[in-house]
N, C-alpha and C positions, 0 to 999 in steps of 0.2 A: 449467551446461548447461541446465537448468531455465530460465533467468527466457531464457536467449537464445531459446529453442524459444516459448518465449508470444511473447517478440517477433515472433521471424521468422512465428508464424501470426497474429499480430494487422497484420501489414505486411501481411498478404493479405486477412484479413475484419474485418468491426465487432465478431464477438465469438468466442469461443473455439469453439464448433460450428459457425458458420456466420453466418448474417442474423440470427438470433433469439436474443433475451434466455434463456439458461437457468439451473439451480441452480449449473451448473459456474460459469456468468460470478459469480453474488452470490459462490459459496465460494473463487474467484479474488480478485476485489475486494478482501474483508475482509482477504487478505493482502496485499495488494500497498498499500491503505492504508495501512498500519502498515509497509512496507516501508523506507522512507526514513529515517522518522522514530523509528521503534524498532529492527527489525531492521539497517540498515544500523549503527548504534552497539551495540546491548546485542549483536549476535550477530554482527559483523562481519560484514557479506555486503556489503562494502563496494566491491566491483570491479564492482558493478551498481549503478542505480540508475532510479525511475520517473522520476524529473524530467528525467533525462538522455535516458530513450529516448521517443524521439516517438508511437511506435505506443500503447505502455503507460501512459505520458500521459495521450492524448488518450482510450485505451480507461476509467481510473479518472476522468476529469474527465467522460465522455459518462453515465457509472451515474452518480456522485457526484450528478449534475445533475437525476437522473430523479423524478419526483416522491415524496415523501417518506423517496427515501437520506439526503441530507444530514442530514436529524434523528438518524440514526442511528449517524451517524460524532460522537461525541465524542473529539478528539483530545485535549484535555487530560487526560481519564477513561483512553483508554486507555495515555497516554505515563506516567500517574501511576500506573496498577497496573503496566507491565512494570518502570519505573525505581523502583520502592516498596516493590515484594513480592518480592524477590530479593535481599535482604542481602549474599549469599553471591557476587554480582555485579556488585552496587553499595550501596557498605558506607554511603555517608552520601544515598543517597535522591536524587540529583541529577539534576533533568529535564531535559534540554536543551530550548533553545528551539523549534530544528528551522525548517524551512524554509516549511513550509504550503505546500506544494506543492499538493496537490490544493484548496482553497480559492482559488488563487491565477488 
């Protein structure tokens, strides 16, 4: 219900408040980065996805883009700590490749 409710209001604005960049849009980002590519496998939340929804997409590729996000997002760093550091989840450390979606 959650990731549909960002859609449906990202289908209406550029960002989650409105026209303007706020803290909500960075502390949205940083999840929805890791959405695909970790969350959709280590925690199944697999009935959604960013790459699939156009709104949420184009909303993580417009920050991704913005001057010095991208330095920020290491997807290896973070697909190696959630797939690394939880044994108890994934017993032999195996990182999927994943899609790179927001690079893409």
């Amino acid at each position: 219900a959650s990731f549909d409710r960002v859609a449906s209001i990202l289908e209406r604005q550029r960002f989650i408040a409105g026209d303007v960049l706020t803290e909500a849009d960075i502390r949205l980002f940083v999840t929805l980065v890791r959405f695909d590519e970790v969350y959709n496998v280590y925690f199944k939340t697999n009935t959604r996805s960013v790459s699939t929804t156009p709104a949420v997409l184009n909303y993580c590729r417009e920050i991704y883009q913005m001057a010095g996000v991208s330095d920020t997002v290491d997807m290896q760093q973070i697909k190696t700590h959630y797939y690394a550091s939880h044994p108890n989840l994934n017993r032999w450390s195996i990182i999927p490749r994943g899609n790179g979606f927001v690079e893409s």
